[in-house]
C-alpha positions in Angstrom: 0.0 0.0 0.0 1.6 3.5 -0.5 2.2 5.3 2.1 1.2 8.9 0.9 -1.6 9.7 -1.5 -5.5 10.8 -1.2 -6.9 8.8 1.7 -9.4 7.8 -0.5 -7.1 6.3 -2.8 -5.1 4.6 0.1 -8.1 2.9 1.1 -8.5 1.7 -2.3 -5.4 0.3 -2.5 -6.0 -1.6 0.6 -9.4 -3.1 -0.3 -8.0 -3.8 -3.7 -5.5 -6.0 -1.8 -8.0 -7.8 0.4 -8.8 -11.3 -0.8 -12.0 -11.9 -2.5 -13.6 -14.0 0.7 -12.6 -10.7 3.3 -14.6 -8.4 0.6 -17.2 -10.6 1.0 -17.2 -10.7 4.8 -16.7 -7.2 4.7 -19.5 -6.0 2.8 -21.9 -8.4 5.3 -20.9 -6.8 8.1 -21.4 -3.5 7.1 -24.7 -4.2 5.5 -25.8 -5.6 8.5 -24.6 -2.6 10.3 -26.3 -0.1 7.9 -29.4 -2.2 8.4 -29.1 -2.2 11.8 -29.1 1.5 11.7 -25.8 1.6 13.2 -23.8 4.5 12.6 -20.5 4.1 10.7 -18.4 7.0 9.4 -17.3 6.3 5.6 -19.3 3.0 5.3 -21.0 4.0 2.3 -17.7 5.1 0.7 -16.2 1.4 1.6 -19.4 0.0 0.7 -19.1 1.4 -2.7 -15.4 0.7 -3.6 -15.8 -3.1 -2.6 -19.3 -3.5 -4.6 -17.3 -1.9 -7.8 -14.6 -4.5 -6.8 -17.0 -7.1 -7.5 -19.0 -5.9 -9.8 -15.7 -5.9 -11.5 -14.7 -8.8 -10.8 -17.3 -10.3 -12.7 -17.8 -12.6 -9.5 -21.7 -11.7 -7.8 -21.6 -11.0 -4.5 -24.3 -12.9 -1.9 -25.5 -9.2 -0.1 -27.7 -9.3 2.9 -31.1 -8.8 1.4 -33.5 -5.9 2.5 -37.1 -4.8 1.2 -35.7 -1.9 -0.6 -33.7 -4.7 -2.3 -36.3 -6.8 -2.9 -38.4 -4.1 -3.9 -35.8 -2.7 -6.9 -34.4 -6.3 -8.2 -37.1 -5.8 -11.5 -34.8 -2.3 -12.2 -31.4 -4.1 -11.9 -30.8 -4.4 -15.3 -31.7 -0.5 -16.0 -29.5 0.8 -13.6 -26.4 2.9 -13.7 -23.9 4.0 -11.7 -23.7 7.5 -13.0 -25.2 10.5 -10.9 -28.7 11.2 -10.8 -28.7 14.2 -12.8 -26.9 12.7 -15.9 -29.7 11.2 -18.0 -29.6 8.4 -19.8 -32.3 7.0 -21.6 -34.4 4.0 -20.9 -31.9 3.7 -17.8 -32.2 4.8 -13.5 -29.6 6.4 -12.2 -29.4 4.1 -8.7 -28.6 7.2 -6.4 -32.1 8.0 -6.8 -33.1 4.5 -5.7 -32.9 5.8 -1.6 -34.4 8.3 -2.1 -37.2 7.1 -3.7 -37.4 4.5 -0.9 -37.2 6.4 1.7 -40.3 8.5 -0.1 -42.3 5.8 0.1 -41.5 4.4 3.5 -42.5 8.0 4.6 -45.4 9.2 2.5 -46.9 6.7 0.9 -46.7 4.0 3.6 -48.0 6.8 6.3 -51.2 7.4 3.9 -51.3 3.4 3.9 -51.6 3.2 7.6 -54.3 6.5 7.9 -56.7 4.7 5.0 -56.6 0.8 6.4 -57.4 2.2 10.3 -60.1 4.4 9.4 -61.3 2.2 6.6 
């Protein structure tokens, strides 16, 4: 690993180092912590270097399964990695995919709950 650099890019190195079995076990406990609702400083950031590691890999990676998950597997082939506000057509960009959960968990699901206890 080299010793100076962008911290960012240190930590790349080191992931990029890890064998393919500590990715793994890596990226299950920190999905279970971000499930959890644990709070971990730059887990999204590792989250996201190891899942391009795989992804380039061409290995798939068993990930600890959620609703939103569940919920978004139909769009997996549509989605990009790019930011949300670069278009593309016929594709999602899958930074909008939180947000749109998170919509739903707290709107929709809300108005859910209101209609089935006074209905």
């Amino acid at each position: 690993m080299a010793g100076d650099g962008l911290p960012v890019e240190r930590l790349r190195d080191y992931l990029r180092q890890l064998k393919p079995e500590a990715r793994a076990l890596l990226i299950a406990e920190l999905e279970r912590g971000v499930l959890r609702g644990d709070e971990m400083l730059g887990a999204e950031l590792v989250l996201q270097e190891l899942r391009r590691f795989v992804r380039d890999s061409g290995r798939s990676g068993a990930r600890v399964g959620n609703p939103a998950r569940l919920f978004f597997r139909p769009l997996e082939p549509f989605l990009v990695d790019d930011e949300a506000d670069h278009k593309h057509r016929g594709r999602v960009a899958r930074a909008v995919l939180q947000p749109f959960w998170d919509w739903l968990g707290r709107d929709m699901m809300r108005a859910t709950r209101k209609r089935s206890a006074t209905g």
